[in-house]
C-alpha positions in Angstrom: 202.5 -110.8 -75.3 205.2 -113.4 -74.2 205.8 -116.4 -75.2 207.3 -119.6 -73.2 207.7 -122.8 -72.3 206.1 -124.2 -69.4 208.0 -125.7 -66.7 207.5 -129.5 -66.6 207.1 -129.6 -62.9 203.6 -127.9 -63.3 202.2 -129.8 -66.6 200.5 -132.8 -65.7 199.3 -135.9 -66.3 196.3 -137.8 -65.5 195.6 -141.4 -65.4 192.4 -143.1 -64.7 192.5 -146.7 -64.0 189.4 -148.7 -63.0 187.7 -152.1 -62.6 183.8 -151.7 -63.7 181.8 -154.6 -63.3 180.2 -156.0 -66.3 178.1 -159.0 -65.0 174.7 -157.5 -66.3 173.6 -155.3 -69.3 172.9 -152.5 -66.9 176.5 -152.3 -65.6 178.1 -153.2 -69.1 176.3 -150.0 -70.5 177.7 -147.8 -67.4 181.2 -148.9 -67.9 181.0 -148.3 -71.8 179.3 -145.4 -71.0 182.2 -143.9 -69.0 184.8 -145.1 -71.4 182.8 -143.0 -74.0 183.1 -140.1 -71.8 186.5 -140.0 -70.7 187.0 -140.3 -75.1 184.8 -137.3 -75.0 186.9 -135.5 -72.5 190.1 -135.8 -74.7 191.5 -139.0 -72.7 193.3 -141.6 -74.4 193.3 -145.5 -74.5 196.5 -146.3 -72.8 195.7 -150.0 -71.8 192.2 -151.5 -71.3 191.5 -149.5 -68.2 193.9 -147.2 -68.1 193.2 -143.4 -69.7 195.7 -141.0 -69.7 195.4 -137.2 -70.9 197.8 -133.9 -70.6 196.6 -131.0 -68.9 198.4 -127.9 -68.0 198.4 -127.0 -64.2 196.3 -128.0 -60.8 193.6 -126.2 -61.9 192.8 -127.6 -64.9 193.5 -131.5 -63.1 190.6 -129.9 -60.7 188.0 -129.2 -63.4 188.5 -132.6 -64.8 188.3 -134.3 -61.6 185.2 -132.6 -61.1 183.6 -133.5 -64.3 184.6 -137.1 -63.7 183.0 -137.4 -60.4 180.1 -136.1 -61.9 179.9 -139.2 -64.4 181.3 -142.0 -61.9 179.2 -145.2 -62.5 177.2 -146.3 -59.0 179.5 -149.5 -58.9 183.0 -150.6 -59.6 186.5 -149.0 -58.1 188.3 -146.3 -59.8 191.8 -144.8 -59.4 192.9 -141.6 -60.6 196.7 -140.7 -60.5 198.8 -137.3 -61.7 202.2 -137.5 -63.0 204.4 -134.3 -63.5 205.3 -133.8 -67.5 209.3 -134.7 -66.0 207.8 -137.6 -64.0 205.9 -139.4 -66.8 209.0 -138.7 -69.5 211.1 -141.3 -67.2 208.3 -144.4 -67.5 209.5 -146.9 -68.7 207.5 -148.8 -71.4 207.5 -152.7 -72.6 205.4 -154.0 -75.6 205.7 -157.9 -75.6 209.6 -158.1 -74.2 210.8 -155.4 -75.9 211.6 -151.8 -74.5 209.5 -149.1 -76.3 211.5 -145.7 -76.7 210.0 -142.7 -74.4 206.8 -140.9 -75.4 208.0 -137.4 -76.5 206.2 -135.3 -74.8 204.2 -132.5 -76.3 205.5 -129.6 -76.5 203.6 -126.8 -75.1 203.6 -122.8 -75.5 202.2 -120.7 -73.2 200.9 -117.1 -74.4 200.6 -114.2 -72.2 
């Protein structure tokens, strides 16, 4: 068994942005519905309508873009975007007007 790091060009990020209507009770419960799931699925609340979670490769990214298209409300738009673990450690963050220090990373073994 060996144990390593993984490069940072193949850990990935993935953000799901989206604008869900709300203008009835129907579509309000679809878009809170969806939140809830992308919670389930081990995203995080990185702005209102922005989720972002880690996952380690393409393959991975493919299973949960398969399980979110699976659970897509019938209306609203949705954006999905993957960052390399190097690319997202160079976003730069503001709260209010001040600079936030970088997100560390996690750090990540990988067992063979």
């Amino acid at each position: 068994m060996t144990i390593g790091k993984l490069s940072g060009y193949r850990l990935m990020w993935i953000f799901v942005m989206f604008d869900l209507p709300v203008d009835s009770r129907a579509n309000a419960r679809a878009a809170t519905k969806f939140r809830e799931f992308l919670l389930d699925e081990g995203f995080e609340k990185s702005q209102f309508s922005v989720y972002a979670r880690f996952c380690n490769g393409k393959e991975q990214f493919e299973a949960y873009m398969g399980r979110i298209e699976a659970n897509l409300p019938s209306r609203g738009e949705i954006h999905i975007l993957t960052f390399t673990d190097r690319q997202y450690e160079n976003i730069i963050r503001f709260s209010g007007q001040r600079r936030r220090r970088r997100r560390k990373n996690p750090d990540q073994l990988a067992l063979f």
